[in-house]
C-alpha positions as CSV (number, residue, x, y, z in Angstrom):
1,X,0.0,0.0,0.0
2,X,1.5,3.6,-1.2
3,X,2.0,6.0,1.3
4,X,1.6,9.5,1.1
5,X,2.0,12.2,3.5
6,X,-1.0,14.2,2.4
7,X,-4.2,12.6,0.7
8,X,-6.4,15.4,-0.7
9,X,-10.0,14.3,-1.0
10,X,-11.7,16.5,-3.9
11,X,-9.9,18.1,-7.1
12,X,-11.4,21.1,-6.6
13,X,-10.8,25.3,-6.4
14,X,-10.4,24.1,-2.8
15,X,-8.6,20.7,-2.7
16,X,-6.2,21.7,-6.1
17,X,-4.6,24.8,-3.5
18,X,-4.5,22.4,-1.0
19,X,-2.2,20.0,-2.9
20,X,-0.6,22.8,-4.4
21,X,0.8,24.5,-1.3
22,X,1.3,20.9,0.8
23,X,4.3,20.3,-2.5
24,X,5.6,23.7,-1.3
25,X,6.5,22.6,1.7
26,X,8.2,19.1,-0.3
27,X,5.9,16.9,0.4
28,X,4.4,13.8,-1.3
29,X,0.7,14.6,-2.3
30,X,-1.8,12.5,-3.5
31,X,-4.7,14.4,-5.3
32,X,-8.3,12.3,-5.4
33,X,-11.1,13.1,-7.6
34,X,-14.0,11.4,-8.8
35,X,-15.3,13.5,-11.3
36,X,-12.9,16.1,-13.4
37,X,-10.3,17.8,-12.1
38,X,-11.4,21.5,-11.5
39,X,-15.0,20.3,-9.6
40,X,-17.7,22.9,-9.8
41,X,-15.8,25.7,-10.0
42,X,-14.8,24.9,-13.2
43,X,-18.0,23.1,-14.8
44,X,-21.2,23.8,-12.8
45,X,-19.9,26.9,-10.5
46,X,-18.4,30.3,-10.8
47,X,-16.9,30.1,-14.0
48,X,-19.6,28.9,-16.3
49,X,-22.2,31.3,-14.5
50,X,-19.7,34.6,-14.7
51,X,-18.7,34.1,-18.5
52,X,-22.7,33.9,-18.9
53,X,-23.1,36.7,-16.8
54,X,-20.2,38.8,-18.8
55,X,-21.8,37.7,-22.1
56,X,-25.3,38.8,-20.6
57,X,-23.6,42.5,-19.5
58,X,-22.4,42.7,-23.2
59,X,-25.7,41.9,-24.6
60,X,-27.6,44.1,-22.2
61,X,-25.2,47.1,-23.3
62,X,-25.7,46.0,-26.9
63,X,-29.4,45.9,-26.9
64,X,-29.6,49.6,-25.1
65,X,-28.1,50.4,-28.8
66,X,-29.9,48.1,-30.9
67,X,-33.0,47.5,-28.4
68,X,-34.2,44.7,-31.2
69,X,-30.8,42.3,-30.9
70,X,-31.3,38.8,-30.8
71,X,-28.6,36.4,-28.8
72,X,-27.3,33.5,-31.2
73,X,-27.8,31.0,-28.3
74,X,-25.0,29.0,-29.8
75,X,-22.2,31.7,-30.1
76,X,-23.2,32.2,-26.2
77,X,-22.7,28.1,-25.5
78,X,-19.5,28.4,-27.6
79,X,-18.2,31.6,-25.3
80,X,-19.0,29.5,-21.8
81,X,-17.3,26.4,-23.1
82,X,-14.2,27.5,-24.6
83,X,-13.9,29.5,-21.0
84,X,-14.3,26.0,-19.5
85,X,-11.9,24.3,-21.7
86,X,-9.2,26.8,-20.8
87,X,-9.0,26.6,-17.5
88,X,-9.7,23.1,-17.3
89,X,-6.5,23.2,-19.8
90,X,-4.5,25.0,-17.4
91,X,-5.2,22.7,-14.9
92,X,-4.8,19.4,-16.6
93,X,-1.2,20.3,-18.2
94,X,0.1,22.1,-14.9
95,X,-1.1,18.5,-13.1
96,X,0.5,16.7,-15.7
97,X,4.0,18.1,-15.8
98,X,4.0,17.8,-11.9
99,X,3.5,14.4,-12.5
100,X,6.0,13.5,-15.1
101,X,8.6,15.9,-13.1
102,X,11.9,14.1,-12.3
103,X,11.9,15.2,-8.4
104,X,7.9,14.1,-8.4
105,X,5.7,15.3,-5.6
106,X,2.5,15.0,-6.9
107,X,0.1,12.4,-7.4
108,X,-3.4,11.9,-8.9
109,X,-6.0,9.3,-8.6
110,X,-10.0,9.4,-10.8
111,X,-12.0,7.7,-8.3
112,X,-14.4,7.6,-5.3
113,X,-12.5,7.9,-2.1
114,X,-13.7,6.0,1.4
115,X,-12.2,6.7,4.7
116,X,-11.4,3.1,5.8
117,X,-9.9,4.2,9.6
118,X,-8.3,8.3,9.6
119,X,-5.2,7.4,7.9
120,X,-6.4,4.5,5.1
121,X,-8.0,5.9,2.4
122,X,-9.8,3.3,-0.2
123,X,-10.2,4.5,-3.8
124,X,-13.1,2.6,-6.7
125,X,-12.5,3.6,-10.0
126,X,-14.9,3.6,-12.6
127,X,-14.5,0.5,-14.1
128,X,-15.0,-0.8,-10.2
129,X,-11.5,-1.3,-9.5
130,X,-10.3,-0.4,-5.9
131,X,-7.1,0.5,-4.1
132,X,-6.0,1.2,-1.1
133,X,-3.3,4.0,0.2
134,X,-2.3,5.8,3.5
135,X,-1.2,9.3,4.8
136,X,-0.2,11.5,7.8
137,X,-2.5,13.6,7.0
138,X,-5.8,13.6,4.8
139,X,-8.2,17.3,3.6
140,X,-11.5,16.7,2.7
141,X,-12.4,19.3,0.1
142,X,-15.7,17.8,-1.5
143,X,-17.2,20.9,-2.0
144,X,-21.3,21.3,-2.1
145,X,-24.1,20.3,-4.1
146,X,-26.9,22.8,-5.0
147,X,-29.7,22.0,-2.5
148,X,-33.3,20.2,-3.4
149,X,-36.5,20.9,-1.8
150,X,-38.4,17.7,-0.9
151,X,-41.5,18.6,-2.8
152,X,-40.1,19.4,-6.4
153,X,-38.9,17.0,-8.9
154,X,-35.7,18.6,-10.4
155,X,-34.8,17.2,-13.9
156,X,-32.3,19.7,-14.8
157,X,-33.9,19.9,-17.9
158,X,-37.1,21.7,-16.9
159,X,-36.9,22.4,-13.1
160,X,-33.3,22.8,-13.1
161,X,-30.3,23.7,-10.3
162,X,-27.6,25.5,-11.1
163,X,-25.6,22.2,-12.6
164,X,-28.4,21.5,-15.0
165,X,-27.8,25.2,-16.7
166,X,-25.7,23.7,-19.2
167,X,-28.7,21.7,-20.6
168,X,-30.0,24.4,-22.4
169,X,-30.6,23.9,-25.8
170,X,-31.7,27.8,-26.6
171,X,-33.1,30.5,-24.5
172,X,-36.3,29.9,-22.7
173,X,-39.4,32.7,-23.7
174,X,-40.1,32.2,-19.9
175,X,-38.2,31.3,-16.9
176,X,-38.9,31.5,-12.7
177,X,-36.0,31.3,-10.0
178,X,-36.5,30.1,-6.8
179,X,-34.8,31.9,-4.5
180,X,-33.7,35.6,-4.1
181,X,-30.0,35.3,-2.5
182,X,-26.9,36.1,-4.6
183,X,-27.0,32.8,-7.0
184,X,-30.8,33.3,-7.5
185,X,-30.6,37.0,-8.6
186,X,-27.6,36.2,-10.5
187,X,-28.9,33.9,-13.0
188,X,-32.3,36.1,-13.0
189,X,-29.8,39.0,-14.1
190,X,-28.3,37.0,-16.6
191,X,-31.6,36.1,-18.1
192,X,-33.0,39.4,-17.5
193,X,-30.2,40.9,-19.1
194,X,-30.2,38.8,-22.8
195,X,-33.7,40.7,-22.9
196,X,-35.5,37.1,-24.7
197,X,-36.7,35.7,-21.3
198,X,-39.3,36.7,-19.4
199,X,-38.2,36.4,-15.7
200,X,-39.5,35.9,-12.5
201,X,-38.0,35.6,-9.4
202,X,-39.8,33.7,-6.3
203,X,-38.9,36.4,-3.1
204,X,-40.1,34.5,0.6
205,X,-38.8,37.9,2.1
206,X,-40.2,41.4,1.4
207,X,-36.9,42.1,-0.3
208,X,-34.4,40.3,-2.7
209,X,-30.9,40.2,-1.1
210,X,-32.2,40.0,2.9
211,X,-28.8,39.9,4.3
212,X,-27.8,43.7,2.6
213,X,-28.8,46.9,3.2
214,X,-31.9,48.0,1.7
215,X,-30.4,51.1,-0.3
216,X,-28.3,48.0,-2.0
217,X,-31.1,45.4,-2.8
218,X,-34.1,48.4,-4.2
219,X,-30.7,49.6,-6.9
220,X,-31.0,45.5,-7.7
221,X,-34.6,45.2,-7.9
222,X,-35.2,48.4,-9.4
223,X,-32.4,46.8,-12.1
224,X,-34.7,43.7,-12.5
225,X,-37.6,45.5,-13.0
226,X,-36.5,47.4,-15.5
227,X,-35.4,44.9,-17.5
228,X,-38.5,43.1,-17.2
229,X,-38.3,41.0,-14.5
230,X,-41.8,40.1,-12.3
231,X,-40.2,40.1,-8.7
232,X,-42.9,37.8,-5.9
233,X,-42.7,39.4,-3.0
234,X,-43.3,37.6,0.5
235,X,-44.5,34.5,-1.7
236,X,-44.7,31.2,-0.3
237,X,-44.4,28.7,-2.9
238,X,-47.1,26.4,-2.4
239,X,-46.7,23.7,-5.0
240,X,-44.1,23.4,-8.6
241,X,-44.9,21.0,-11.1
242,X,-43.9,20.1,-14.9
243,X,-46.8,20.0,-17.1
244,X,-47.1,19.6,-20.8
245,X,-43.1,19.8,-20.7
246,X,-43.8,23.0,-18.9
247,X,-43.1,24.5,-15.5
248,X,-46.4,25.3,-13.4
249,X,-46.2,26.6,-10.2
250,X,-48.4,28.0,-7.5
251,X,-47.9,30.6,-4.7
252,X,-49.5,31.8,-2.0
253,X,-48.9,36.1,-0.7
254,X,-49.1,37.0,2.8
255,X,-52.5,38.7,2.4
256,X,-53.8,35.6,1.3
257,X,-53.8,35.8,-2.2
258,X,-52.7,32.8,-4.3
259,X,-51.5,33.0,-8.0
260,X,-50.7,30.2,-10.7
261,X,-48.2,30.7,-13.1
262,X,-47.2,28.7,-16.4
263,X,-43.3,28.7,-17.6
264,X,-40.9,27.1,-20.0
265,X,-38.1,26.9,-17.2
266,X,-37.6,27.0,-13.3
267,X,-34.4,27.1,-11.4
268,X,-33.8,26.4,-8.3
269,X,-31.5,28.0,-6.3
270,X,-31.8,27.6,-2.5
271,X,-28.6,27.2,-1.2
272,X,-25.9,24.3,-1.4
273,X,-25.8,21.2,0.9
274,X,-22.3,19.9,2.3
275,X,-21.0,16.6,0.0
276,X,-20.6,14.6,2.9
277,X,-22.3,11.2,1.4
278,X,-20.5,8.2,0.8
279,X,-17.2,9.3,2.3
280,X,-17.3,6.8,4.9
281,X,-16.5,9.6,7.7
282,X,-17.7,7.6,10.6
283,X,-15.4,4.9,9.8
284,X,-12.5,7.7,10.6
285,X,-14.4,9.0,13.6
286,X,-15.1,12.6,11.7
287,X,-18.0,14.4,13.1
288,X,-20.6,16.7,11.4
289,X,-22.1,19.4,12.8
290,X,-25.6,20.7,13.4
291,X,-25.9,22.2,9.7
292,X,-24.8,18.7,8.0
293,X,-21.5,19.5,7.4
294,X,-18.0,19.1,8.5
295,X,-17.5,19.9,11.7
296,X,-14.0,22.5,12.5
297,X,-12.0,24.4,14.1
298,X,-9.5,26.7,12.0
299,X,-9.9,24.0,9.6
300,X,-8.9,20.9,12.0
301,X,-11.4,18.2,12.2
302,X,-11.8,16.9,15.7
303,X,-9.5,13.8,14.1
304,X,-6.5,15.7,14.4
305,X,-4.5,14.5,11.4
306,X,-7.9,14.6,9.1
307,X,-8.7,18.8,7.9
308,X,-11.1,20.0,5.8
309,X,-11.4,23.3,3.3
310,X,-14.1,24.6,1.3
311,X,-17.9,24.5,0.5
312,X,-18.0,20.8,2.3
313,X,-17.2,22.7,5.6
314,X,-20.5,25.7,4.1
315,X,-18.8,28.3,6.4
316,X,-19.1,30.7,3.3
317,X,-19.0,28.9,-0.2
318,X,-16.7,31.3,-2.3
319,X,-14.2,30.2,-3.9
320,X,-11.6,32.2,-2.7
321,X,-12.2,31.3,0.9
322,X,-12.2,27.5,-0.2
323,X,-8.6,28.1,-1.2
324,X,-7.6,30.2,1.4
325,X,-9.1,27.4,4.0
326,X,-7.0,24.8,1.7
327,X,-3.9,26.2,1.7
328,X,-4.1,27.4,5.7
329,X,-4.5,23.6,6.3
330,X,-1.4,22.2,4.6
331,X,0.5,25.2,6.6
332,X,-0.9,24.5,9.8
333,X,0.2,20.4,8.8
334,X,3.7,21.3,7.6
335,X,4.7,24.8,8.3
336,X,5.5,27.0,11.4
337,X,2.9,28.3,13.6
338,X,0.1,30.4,11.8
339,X,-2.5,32.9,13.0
340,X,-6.3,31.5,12.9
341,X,-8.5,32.5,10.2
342,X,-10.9,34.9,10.6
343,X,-13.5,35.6,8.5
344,X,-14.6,39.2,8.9
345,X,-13.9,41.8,6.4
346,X,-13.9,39.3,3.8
347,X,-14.2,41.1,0.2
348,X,-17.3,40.0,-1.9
349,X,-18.7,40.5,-5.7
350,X,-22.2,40.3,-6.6
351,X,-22.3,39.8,-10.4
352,X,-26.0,41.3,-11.0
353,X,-26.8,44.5,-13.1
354,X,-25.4,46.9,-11.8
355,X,-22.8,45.0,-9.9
356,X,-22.2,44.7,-6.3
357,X,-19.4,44.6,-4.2
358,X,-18.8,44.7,-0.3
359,X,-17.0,44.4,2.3
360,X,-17.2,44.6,6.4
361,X,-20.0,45.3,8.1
362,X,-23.3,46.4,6.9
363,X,-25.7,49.6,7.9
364,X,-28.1,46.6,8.4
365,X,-25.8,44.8,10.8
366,X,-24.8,47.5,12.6
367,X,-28.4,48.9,13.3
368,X,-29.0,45.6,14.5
369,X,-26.0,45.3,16.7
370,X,-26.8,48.8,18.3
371,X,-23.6,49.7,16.9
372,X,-23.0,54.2,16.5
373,X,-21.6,54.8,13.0
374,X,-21.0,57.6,10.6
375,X,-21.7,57.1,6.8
376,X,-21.2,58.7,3.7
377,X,-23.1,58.3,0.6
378,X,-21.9,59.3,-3.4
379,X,-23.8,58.5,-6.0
380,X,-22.4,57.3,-9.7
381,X,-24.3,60.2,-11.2
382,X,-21.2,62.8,-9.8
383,X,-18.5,60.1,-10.8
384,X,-16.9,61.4,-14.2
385,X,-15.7,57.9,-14.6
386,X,-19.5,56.7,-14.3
387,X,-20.6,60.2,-16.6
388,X,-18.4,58.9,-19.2
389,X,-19.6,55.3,-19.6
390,X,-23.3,56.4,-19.2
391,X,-23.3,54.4,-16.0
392,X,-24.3,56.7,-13.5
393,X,-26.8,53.5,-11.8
394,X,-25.6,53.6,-8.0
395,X,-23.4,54.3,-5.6
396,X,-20.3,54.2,-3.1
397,X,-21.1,53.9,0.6
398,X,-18.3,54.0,3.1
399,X,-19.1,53.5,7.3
400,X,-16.8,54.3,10.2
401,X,-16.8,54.4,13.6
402,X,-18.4,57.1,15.4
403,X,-15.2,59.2,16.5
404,X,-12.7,61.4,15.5
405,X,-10.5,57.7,14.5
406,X,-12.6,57.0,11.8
407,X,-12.0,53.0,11.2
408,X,-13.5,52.1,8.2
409,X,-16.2,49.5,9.5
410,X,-17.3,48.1,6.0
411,X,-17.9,49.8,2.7
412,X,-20.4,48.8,-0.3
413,X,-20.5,49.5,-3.8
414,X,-23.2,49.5,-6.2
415,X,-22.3,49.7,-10.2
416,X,-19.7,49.8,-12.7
417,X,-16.4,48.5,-11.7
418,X,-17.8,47.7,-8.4
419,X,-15.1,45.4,-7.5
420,X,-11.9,47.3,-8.2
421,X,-13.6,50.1,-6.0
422,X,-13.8,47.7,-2.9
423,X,-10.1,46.3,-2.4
424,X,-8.4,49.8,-1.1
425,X,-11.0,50.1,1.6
426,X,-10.6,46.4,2.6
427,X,-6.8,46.7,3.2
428,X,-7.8,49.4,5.7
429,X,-10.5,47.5,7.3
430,X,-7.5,44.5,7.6
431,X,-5.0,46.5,8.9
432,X,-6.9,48.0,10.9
433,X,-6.0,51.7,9.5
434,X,-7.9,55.2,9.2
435,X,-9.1,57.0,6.3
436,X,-6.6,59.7,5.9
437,X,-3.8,58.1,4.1
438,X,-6.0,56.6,1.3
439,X,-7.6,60.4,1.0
440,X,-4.5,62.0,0.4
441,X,-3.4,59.4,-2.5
442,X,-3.0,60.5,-5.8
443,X,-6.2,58.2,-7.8
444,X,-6.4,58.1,-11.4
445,X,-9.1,60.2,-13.2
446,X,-11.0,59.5,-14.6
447,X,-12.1,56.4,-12.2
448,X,-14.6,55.1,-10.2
449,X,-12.5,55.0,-7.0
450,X,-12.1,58.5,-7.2
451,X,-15.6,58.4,-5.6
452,X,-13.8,56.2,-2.9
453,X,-11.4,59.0,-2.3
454,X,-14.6,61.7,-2.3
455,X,-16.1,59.6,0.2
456,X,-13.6,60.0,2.6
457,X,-12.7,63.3,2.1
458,X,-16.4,63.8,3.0
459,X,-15.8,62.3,6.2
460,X,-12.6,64.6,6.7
461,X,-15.0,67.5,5.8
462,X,-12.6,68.5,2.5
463,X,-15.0,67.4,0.0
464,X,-15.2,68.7,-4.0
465,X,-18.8,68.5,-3.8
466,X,-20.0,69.9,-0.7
467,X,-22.6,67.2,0.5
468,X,-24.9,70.3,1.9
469,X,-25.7,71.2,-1.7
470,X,-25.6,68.2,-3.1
471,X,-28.0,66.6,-1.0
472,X,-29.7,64.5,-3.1
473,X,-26.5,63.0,-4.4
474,X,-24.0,63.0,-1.6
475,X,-25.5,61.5,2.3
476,X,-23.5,62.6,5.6
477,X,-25.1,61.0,8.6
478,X,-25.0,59.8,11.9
479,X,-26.9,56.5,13.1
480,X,-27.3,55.9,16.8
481,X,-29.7,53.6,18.4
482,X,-31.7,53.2,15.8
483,X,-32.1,56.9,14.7
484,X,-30.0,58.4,11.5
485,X,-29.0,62.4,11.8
486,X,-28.0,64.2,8.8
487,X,-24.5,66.4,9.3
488,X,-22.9,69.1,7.2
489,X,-19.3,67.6,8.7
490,X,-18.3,64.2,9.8
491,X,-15.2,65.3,11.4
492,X,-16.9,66.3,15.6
């Protein structure tokens, strides 16, 4: 039986870093997957939804031009799978030359894996074949499954999750999505966006996006709308069937009301369960915890040699977390001493229309938490970047503490080049830093993060713009228990 001194259960965004750091330290890695090498987050994840989503921006932009253009449904397929076959590429060759390297570190296996006791690991290929290896140390990184209500049949052909997205044979007339959190207004953007599907989007809440601010999720909705989208509010979905190779579905309002709705399509998007089946965890002792998945601490299983990283731990199922987790494990198995993970102040992109980014705490959060805070408010419409593109749909938003300090508590950012606006502000929030040095900074102009740099000259009481005339486009206030005061300065 070969030995290893890592085993890395799961080949993907998670469980690839994993391996790839644990050969850092010169270490013998084997890499197990069972599917393709690259998991969701090449083929059912992130990457196939965001080059939809970036063909779905181009088409939205195209059709303000040409308000009759049609998508060719297979130039769009063609764009998401030659995205998939280049990374998957990438990946492939980079794990092949490690292979065939003369001082060779890295191993990889296509097969189930199965915890035999916390250091034997038994692997069943597809043709049924099984062997067995060993390792100081194993990482589970079997990432999530998109989760299934009890009471509708999914097919991924007409009721469809996230994976069955890449059934499509052309662009459905009509289409309803289940769910309002970020995956859910995501593909109803993308849809929304190509402007040949009617959408509409099933909202338990009062509001899509429940977990932001409210200023953030009406700029989203408002988007929807716009483009066409039929938004249930504080529906209860009482019953969804296929009928007639349609999608039929009933829901029930909070006044009482119920509706019934035909369409070609549904998808369902209501989170993502831990892959946890089949793994035979008990066998190695590994204990789950009360959500269904992997149980940890700083990414330690309570078997001390067995860690775990990723979407199969559901801690916060990004992609870039996954890998940090992964790579934080084989450093805490064969490096020095590291600090614990924390994950606050953890940058985030919303790809809907316009886009979303954030970071830190919320206005929401902090209302909640009977927290004092100042904020400032600028809206794309004064951003020459924004004036330029004909973007001017949003806003920058920057909170901090309620004292003559200043730390930046969280930031959010709603529009154009939402994302490279956000990563400045997060630094501060990391290093814990003040607003003054990032004020005084030289930005490129025409830019959005000008506005960032507006913002906090806002708060210094320096701004262009003076918010007391601009009142409609620039917001100084104070929130304390519960009550918000508008200010001319930020600064007492």
């Amino acid at each position: 039986m070969e030995h290893f001194d890592l085993i890395v259960i799961g080949g993907g965004p998670s469980g690839y870093a994993g391996a790839m750091r644990a050969i850092d330290f010169g270490k013998k890695v084997l890499l197990i997957e069972k599917k393709k090498l690259g998991g969701a987050g090449v083929y059912d994840g992130v990457l196939t939804s965001k080059t939809l989503w970036e063909y779905s921006m181009k088409v939205s932009a195209t059709r303000e031009m040409v308000p009759d253009f049609k998508v060719n449904f297979k130039e769009m397929e063609k764009t998401v799978n030659e995205a998939v076959f280049e990374r998957k590429t990438q990946m492939t060759v980079h794990s092949q030359l490690l292979q065939n390297s003369n001082n060779r570190l890295f191993y990889y296996e296509k097969g189930s894996a199965f915890f035999i006791d916390k250091n034997t690991i038994e692997i069943t290929k597809d043709d049924g074949t099984t062997k067995k290896v060993s390792a100081d140390f194993i990482l589970i990184a079997t990432g999530s499954s998109p989760r299934i209500p009890n009471n509708i049949t999914v097919d991924n052909k007409t009721i469809m999750t996230s994976d069955g997205i890449k059934n499509l044979k052309e662009i459905p007339k009509s289409m309803v999505v289940l769910g309002a959190g970020v995956i859910g207004c995501e593909f109803a953007t993308i849809f929304s966006n190509l402007g040949q599907t009617k959408v509409y989007l099933i909202d338990k809440a009062d509001r899509i996006l429940p977990f932001e601010d409210l200023d953030v999720a009406t700029v989203v909705s408002d988007s929807l709308k716009a483009q066409g989208a039929t938004i249930h509010s504080g529906a209860s979905l009482k019953r969804m069937d296929i009928k007639e190779n349609c999608v039929e579905y009933e829901l029930e309002y909070k006044d009482g009301r119920k509706e019934i709705i035909r369409v070609e399509k549904a998808l369902v998007s209501i989170g993502r369960a831990a892959n946890v089946e089949h793994l035979g965890l008990e066998n190695a002792g590994v204990k789950l915890n009360d959500r269904g998945s992997i149980w940890d601490d700083d990414t330690q299983t309570n078997i001390s040699n067995i860690f775990v990283a990723g979407d199969v731990t559901t801690e916060m199922a990004l992609v870039n977390v996954g890998e940090r987790e992964a790579r934080h494990a084989a450093v805490r198995m064969f490096g020095t001493t590291v600090k614990p993970l924390t994950y606050k102040n953890i940058s985030t992109i919303m790809f809907l229309n316009p886009e979303v980014a954030s970071v830190g705490m919320s206005e929401q959060e902090l209302n909640t938490k009977n927290i004092p805070h100042k904020v400032v408010k600028l809206e794309y419409s004064i951003n020459a970047r924004a004036i330029a593109m004909r973007k001017t749909k949003g806003f920058l938003k920057i909170i901090v503490t309620n004292d003559s300090g200043m730390r930046i508590l969280g930031m959010r950012v709603v529009g154009e080049h939402a994302s490279s606006a956000i990563q400045g502000v997060a630094y501060l929030i990391h290093t814990n830093q003040g607003i003054r040095e990032l004020a005084e900074m030289m930005h490129p102009h025409p830019s959005i993060i000008e506005g960032v740099q507006e913002c906090l000259r806002m708060l210094l009481n320096k701004s262009i713009y003076k918010p007391y005339v601009f009142n409609d486009k620039l917001k100084c206030y104070v929130s304390e228990n519960g009550v918000c005061t508008p200010v001319k300065s930020l600064m007492d």
